[in-house]
NUKOL-451348 format. One record per residue (C-alpha): x, y, z. Coordinates in steps of 0.2 Angstrom, whole numbers, padded with zeros to 4 digits, always signed. Each point is the difference from the previous one (the first is absolute). Last residue first. Layout:
# NUKOL-451348
XYZ...
***
This chain:
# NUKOL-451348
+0053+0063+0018-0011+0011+0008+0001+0007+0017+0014+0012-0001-0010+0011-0014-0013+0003+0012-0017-0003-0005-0009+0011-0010+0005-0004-0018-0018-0005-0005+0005-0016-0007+0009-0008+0018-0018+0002+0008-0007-0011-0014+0012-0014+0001-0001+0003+0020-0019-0003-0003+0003-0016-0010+0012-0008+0013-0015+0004+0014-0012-0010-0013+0013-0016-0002+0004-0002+0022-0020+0005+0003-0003-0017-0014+0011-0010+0009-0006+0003+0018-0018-0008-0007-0018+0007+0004+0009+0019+0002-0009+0011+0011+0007+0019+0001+0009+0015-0005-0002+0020+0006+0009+0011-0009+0004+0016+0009+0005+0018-0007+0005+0010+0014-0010+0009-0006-0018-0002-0008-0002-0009-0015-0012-0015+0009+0009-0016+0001-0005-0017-0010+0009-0016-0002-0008-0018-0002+0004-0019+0001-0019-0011+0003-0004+0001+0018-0006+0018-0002-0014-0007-0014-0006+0016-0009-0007-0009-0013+0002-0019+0005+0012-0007-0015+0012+0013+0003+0011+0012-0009-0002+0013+0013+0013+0016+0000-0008+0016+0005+0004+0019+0000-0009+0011+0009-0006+0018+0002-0001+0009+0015-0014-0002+0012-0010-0016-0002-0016-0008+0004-0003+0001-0019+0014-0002-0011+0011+0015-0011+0014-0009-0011+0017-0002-0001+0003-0011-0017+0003-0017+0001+0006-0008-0017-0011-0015-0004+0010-0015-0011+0003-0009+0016-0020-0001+0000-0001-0018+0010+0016-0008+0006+0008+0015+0008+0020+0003-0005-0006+0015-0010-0011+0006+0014+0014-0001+0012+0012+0010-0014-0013+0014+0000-0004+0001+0019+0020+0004+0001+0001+0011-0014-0014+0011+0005+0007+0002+0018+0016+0002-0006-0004+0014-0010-0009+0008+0016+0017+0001+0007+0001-0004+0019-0001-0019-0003-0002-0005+0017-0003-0018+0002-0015-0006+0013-0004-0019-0002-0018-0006+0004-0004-0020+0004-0006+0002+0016+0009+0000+0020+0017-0004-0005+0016+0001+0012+0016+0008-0007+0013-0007-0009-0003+0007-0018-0007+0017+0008-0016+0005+0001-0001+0012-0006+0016+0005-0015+0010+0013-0002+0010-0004-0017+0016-0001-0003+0001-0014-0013+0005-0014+0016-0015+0007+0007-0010-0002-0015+0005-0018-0001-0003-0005+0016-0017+0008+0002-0003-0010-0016+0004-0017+0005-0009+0004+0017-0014+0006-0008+0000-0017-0012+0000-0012+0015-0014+0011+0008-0010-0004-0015+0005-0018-0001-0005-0002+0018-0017+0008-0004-0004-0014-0013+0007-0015+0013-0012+0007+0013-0015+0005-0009-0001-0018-0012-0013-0007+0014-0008+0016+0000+0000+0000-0020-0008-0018-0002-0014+0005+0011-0004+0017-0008+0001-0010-0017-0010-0012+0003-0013+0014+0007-0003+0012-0014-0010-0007-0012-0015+0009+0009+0002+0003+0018-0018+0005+0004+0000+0009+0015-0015-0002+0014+0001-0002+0018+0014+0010+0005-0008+0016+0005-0020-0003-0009-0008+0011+0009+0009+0013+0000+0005+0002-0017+0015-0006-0011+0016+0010+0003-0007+0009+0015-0008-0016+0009+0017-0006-0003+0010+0011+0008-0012-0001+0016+0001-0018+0001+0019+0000-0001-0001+0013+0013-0011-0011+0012+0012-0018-0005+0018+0010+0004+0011-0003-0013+0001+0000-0019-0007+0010-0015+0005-0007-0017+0003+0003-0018-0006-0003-0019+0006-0002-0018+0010-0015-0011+0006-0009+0013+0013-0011-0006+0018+0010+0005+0000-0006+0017-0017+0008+0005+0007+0004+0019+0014+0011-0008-0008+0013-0010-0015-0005-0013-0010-0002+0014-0003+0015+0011+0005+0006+0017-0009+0002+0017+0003+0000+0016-0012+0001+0016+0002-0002+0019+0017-0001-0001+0010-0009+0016+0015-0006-0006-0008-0017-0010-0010+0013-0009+0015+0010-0006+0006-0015-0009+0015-0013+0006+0013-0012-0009+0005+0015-0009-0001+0003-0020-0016-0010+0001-0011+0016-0003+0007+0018+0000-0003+0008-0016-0017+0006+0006-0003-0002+0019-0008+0017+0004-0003-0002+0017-0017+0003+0012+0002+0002+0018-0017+0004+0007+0001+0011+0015-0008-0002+0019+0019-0003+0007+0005+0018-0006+0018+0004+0010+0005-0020+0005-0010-0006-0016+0011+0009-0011+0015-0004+0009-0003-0017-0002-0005+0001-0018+0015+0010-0004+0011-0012+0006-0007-0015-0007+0001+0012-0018+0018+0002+0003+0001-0021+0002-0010-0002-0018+0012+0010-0007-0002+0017-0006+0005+0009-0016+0012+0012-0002-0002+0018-0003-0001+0009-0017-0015+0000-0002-0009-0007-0016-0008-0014+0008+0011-0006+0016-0008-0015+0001-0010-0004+0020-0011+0013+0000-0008+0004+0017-0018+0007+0005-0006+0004+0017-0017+0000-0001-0015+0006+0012+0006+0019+0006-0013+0010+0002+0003+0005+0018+0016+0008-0006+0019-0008-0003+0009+0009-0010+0011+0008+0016+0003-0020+0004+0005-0002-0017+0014+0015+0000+0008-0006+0014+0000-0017-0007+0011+0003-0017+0001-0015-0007+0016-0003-0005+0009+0003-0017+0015+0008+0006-0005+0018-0004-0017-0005+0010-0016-0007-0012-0013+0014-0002-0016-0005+0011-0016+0001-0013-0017+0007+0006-0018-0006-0008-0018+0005+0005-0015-0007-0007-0014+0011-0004-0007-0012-0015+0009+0012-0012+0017-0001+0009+0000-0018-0002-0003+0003-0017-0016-0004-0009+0003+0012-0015-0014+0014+0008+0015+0014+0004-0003+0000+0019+0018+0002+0003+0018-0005-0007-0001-0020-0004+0006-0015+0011-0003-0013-0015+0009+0013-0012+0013+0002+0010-0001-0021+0002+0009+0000-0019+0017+0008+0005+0003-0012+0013-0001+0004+0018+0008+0018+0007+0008+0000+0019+0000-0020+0008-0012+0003+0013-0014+0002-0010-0013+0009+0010-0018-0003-0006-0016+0008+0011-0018-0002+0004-0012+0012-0004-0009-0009-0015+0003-0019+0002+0015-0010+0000+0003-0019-0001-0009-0004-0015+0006+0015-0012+0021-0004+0005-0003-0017-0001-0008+0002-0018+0013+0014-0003+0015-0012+0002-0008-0015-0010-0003+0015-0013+0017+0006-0001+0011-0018+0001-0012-0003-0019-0017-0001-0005-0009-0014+0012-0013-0009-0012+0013-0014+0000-0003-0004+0020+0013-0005+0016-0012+0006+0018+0008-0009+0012-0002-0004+0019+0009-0003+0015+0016+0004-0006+0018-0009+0004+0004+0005-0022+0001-0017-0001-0014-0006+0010-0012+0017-0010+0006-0007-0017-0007-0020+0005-0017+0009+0005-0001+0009-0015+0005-0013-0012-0013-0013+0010-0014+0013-0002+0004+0004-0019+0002-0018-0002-0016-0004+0010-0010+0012-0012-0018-0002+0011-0006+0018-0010+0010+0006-0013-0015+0010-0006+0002-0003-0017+0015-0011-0003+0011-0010+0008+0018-0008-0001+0009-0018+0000+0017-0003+0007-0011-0003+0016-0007-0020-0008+0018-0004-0004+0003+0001+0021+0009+0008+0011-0002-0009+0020+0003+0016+0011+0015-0007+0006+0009-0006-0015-0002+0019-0008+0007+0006+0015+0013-0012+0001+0004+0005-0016+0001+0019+0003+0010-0002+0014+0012-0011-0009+0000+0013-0013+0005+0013+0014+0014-0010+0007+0010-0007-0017-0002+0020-0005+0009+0007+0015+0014-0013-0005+0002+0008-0016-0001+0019+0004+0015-0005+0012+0007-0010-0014-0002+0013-0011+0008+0015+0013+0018-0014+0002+0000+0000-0019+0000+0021-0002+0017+0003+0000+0005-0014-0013-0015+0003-0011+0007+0019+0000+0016-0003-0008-0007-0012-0012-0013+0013-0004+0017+0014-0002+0010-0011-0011-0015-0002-0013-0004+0018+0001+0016+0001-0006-0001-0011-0013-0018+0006-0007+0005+0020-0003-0011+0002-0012-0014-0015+0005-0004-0012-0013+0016-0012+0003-0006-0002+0018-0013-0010-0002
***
C-alpha cells in the first residue's frame, strides 16, 4: 500500500516505528476485549438466546420477546435496571432529549455539570419562549458549570448554580467538539458521589455516546440514574443500521419512553421491524468492533505525535470512547485531513468533503464518512468545525487495518498542500 502514497517509504519506516511503541497499548486493548466479550456471551447464555428472538415485529410491536429479551440482556450489561433499545430512535440527540423531555417538567431545572454539551443539544436546550419546543420554550430552565483550567469540575461554581429548581444534573462523558478530555467511567463515580453528597434529590443523567465497551464499566454501573447514546456508535457493532438507547433507573426509563412514544404506551409497544438480527448480532460483535477502533486511535495518536502534532488523548494514555483529538492549527490541514480519510473510506471515496453549514451547529463543518450506516460513528470518520485552533476529530474504525490505510491517506493529502513542515516529510 505503500507504493501509492508520495512519500510511501518513509512513512513506511515511521508505521513500523510506531507498531513497536504501541504493542504493549494493543495488548492491553486486547485483553480488555477477551473480558468484555466474555461478558457479553455469558449474558447471552444466561438469558437463554434463541433463533425464535433474532426475529422482529411489526405493527404495534406488542408481546415482541426479542425486543424484550434484547432490552433486558442490554440493561445486565450496561448494570441497568431497565432498557429502552428501539429503531424509531433518531440518533445519540433524540435518545438524550427524550430523557431530558420525560424527566423534567415546566419549572424545573437542568445543570450540566460538565460546561457546554454537544453542539446539537443547543438546539434541544433552546433560548426562550420561542414556540420550537425547546426546553426553554416549555419554561424549563437550564445552567451549564464551565469546566476548571485543568479540566475539573468546577464545584464551587455548581453549588452557587444550584436553586430550588434544580432536577437534573447532566454529564457528557466524549469530549464533543471541546477541547478537553473526556472522562472515564471512574471520573464520572466521582462526580456522581459528589453530586449526590451536595444535591441528593437530583437525577443524574450522562451522555454515554462514544463511550460503550471501551472500559469494562458504563456510567450506569457507577451510580447514573439515566444514560443514553445511540446505535450506529459503539453498542451497534457496526450492523445496526439506525436507532439508540435509554438505560438505568426503571422510573426514568419509563418516563423517557412515555415521551418518545406516548404515555400510555411507555415500553409496551415498538415494532422492531427487520431490525432485530442485526441489533443482536451487533451487541455481541460491540466489544471486538470497538477494540479495533481504539486500536486504530492509538495507531494514529502515535503517528501524529511522532509528525509533531498535539494530539488528546495521547498514544499512551487511558481511553474512555473512541474520539482522537489532533490539532491541525491550519484550516488547510483540516480540509486535507477529512479529505484523505474520505478517500481511504470504503463507500463514496470518490466524494471530496467540502466545509459546510449543518444544523445544530455553530461554525461550519467539514465531514469525512464513507460508511455503509450513514452517519455511522463506529464506522472510520473525521470531522472538525473551521474554528481555531483547527481540530480534527477522528473516530470508529470496524478493523485496525483499515484506520492504519485511511490515516496513511490523509498524511498523503496533508503532505500535497505544502503546510506541513518541511522537516517532517521525507
Amino acid at each position: 500500500m505503500y507504493e501509492a502514497l508520495t512519500h510511501g517509504l518513509w512513512l513506511e519506516r515511521k508505521v513500523h516505528v510506531v507498531e513497536e511503541k504501541i504493542a504493549p497499548v494493543i495488548r492491553d486493548i486486547q485483553r480488555r476485549v477477551d473480558r468484555l466479550q466474555w461478558r457479553v456471551l455469558d449474558a447471552f447464555r444466561r438469558h437463554g438466546v434463541s433463533d425464535f428472538h433474532l426475529h422482529s415485529s411489526t405493527g404495534y410491536g406488542y408481546g415482541d420477546s426479542g425486543r424484550e429479551v434484547f432490552e433486558r440482556v442490554f440493561a445486565d450489561l450496561f448494570g441497568a435496571e431497565s432498557a429502552l433499545v428501539r429503531p424509531n430512535i433518531i440518533s445519540g440527540t433524540h435518545a438524550i432529549a427524550a430523557c431530558l423531555y420525560g424527566v423534567l417538567r415546566p419549572g424545573d431545572e437542568l445543570v450540566y455539570l460538565t460546561g457546554r454539551p454537544y453542539d446539537t443539544l443547543h438546539k434541544v436546550i433552546g433560548k426562550g419562549r420561542d414556540g420550537s419546543g425547546s426546553l426553554a420554550d416549555l419554561g424549563i430552565g437550564y445552567r451549564e458549570i464551565p469546566l476548571l483550567p485543568d479540566g475539573e469540575v468546577d464545584w464551587e461554581a455548581f453549588r452557587a448554580a444550584l436553586t430550588p429548581r434544580t432536577k437534573m444534573v447532566g454529564i457528557q462523558r466524549s469530549r464533543g467538539y471541546a477541547d478537553r478530555p473526556s472522562f472515564s467511567v471512574s471520573k464520572i463515580r466521582e462526580m456522581i458521589e459528589k453530586v449526590r453528597e451536595i444535591r441528593p434529590d437530583s437525577v443524574i443523567f450522562v451522555d454515554n455516546c462514544y463511550g460503550e465497551f471501551v472500559e469494562e464499566e458504563e456510567p450506569t454501573h457507577a451510580g447514573a440514574d439515566l444514560i443514553a447514546g445511540s446505535l450506529i456508535k459503539n453498542p451497534g457493532g457496526g450492523l445496526a443500521k439506525s436507532g439508540g438507547y435509554i438505560a438505568g433507573k426503571a422510573k426514568w426509563v419509563e418516563r423517557a419512553a412515555g415521551r418518545l412514544a406516548a404515555p400510555g404506551i411507555g415500553i409496551e409497544g415498538g415494532a422492531t421491524y427487520g431490525y432485530l438480527r442485526d441489533y443482536w448480532q451487533g451487541l455481541f460483535l460491540a466489544p471486538h468492533v470497538v477494540g479495533e477502533a481504539q486500536k486504530g486511535m492509538v495507531f494514529a495518536a502515535a503517528l501524529l505525535e511522532e509528525l509533531g502534532f498535539d494530539t488528546s488523548p495521547s498514544w499512551n494514555d487511558p481511553r474512555t470512547d473512541i474520539i482522537q483529538q489532533v490539532v491541525l492549527k491550519s484550516p488547510d490541514l483540516l480540509v486535507a485531513f477529512c479529505r484523505g480519510i474520505q478517500s481511504g473510506s470504503p463507500v463514496d471515496a470518490h466524494i471530496v468533503p467540502e466545509p459546510a453549514p449543518m444544523p445544530g451547529y455553530e461554525d461550519p463543518v467539514i465531514m469525512a464518512a464513507g460508511t455503509f450506516v450513514q452517519g455511522a460513528s463506529i464506522e472510520l470518520s473525521a470531522d472538525g468545525p473551521l474554528r481555531p485552533p483547527y481540530i480534527v476529530y477522528m473516530q470508529g474504525g470496524l478493523t485496525f487495518s483499515h484506520v492504519k490505510a485511511a490515516v496513511l491517506l490523509a498524511l498523503d493529502h496533508m503532505f500535497s498542500t505544502g503546510g506541513m513542515p518541511v522537516g517532517k516529510q521525507a
